[in-house]
FILUMKE-25003 format. One record per residue (C-alpha): x, y, z. Coordinates in steps of 0.5 Angstrom, whole numbers, plus 500, padded with zeros to 3 digits. Last residue first. Layout:
! FILUMKE-25003
XYZ...
***
This chain:
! FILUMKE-25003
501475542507476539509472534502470532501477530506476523503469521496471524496476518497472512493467514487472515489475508489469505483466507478472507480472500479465499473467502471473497472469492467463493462469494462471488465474482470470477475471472479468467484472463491474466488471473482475476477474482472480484469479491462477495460478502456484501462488498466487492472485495478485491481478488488479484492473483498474479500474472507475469511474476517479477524477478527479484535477483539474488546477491553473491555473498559478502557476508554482509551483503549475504544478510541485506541480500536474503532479507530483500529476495525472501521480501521481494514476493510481499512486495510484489503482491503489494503492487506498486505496478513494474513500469521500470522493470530493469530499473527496479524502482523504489517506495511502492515495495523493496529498498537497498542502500549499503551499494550506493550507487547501484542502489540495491533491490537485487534487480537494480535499485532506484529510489522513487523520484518520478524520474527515478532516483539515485540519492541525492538527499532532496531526491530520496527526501520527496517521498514518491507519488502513487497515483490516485486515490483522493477520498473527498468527504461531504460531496455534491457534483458539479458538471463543467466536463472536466468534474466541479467537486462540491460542498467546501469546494473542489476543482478539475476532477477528470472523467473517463468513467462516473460511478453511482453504486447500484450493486448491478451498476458496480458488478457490471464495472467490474466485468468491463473493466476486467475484460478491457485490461487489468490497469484499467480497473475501472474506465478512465479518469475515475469517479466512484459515488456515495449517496446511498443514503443511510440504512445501515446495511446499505452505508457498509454496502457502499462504503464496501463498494467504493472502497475496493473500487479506490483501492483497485484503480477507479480513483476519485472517492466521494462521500455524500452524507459522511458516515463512511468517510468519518470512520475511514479518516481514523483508520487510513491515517496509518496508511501512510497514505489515506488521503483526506482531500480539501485541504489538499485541492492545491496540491493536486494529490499524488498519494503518497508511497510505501516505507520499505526502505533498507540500510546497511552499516548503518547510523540513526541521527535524530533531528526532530523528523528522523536523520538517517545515516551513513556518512556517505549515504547521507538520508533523510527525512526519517519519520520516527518510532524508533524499534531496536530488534530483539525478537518480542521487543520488535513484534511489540514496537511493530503491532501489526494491523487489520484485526486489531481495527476491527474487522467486517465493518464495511471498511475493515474489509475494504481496508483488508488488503491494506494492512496496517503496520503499527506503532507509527512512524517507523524505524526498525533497528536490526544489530547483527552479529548475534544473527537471529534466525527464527525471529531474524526470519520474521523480522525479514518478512515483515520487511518485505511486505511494509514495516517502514525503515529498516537499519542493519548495524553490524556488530
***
């Protein structure tokens, strides 16, 4: 009997439980460690945000999903790993053995660490539910980051606040100009949707400082906050370096296109926790994520049956579609662009589907 530990019910290991649900292998035990009792999914933060799902709606219950098919499920954090010895060591001192292991455990955010007690972040994810109700209501809230979650949330706080009738009060700060990371065009068309929707947001600005009652921006300008939601860069769990494993020079666990460890030949990894060598700048993206899922589960089963190893080859373009609140959303592919209504139920649509093939398991 062989010991296949996954660590994190993110994308790629959904997957995999999924699979050992319709193929169970009596040849392997699969443990799943998690902090949390459930797996929320991110792509209807937005949703959830403005009030359009409830919290069951957003998330995955692990530990039923894991009695459900068999699998051993620890709620726990591992805060280490010996690849040597084979196992993984929890928060309390816990000691897990493998025979394989994989992490798909996300990543933080790359908060200033002496601004942290005044930020609520939002990674893990688990916390993402319990802050956001506070977030919302929130006299002035402020989100800095205008990459896409922090644009997603923006808006639908915006458009959660409108239809309650609270101050429209909120505002969006970033670095650089919305959505950079998908090129001029869709800066420049997400950021007319953000002043057509009348949100207050601010480009090309750096937060310096924060207080009890104000963030203090690059330029010496003060402005009033309640709430800070801090979604920046991602930032990699600290035990991968501290346990010696092969890393990036970020820290995120090092793989080769087969999602292995090149050192470490028992260790794989998939989603925003790992780096791919061969596409070092590759985005933490959960559209890759979910791609790597059929490559992860296939290699950690041909491992063990030491079969040749497939590789992950990220798509160039993908489908981006961000809920822009209001019962509209912001689609893109390379290029082309649209904003509507139309995209927001092709965005229902999939997120919905994707869900209710995990759920569906279990209930």
């Amino acid at each position: 009997m062989k010991i296949v530990v996954l660590v994190g019910g993110g994308h790629a290991h959904l997957h995999g439980l999924k699979q050992f649900a319709e193929n169970p292998r009596e040849d392997v035990q699969l443990v799943l460690i998690s902090p949390a009792a459930y797996q929320y999914y991110s792509g209807m933060f937005s949703g959830f945000t403005e009030g359009v799902y409830g919290l069951d709606e957003i998330r995955i219950d692990l530990k039923r999903l894991a009695e459900k098919i068999g699998v051993a499920f620890y709620q726990d954090t591992i805060c280490a790993i010996d690849p040597v010895s084979r196992t993984l060591t929890g928060l309390h001192g816990q000691s897990y053995p493998y025979d394989v292991v994989s992490f798909d455990i996300g990543s933080q955010t790359d908060s200033p660490e002496a601004l942290r007690k005044y930020i609520s972040p939002i990674k893990p994810n688990y916390h993402f539910p319990k802050q956001l109700l506070t977030f919302r209501e929130s006299a002035k809230p402020v989100i800095v980051g205008g990459g896409a979650s922090g644009v997603e949330l923006a808006l639908s706080t915006h458009a959660w606040r409108k239809r309650q009738h609270l101050p429209l009060n909120g505002s969006l700060f970033s670095s650089g100009p919305l959505l950079s990371a998908q090129g001029a065009e869709a800066s420049k068309k997400i950021e007319a949707i953000a002043r057509k929707k009348e949100l207050p947001f601010f480009t090309d600005v750096q937060i310096e400082d924060i207080d009890e009652t104000s963030i203090t921006a690059s330029n010496g300008t003060t402005y009033p906050q309640t709430a800070v939601l801090w979604l920046t860069g991602p930032k990699s769990p600290a035990f991968f370096e501290r346990s010696g494993m092969p890393v990036d020079c970020s820290g995120f666990l090092a793989v080769n296109e087969s999602l292995q460890s090149p050192r470490f030949p028992e260790v794989f990894g998939a989603g925003d926790c790992v780096s791919i060598d061969r596409y070092p700048t590759l985005e933490k993206n959960g559209v890759y994520a979910v791609r790597q899922g059929p490559v992860l589960w296939n290699n950690l089963m041909g491992f063990l049956d030491k079969q040749a190893l497939s590789r992950f080859v990220p798509q160039s373009r993908y489908v981006s579609i961000l809920s822009t609140g209001g019962g509209e959303a912001f689609l893109t592919y390379g290029r082309w662009a649209l904003h509507g209504r139309v995209p927001w139920k092709i965005k229902q649509y999939i997120d919905q589907k994707f869900m209710k093939a995990y759920q569906a398991i279990y209930q």
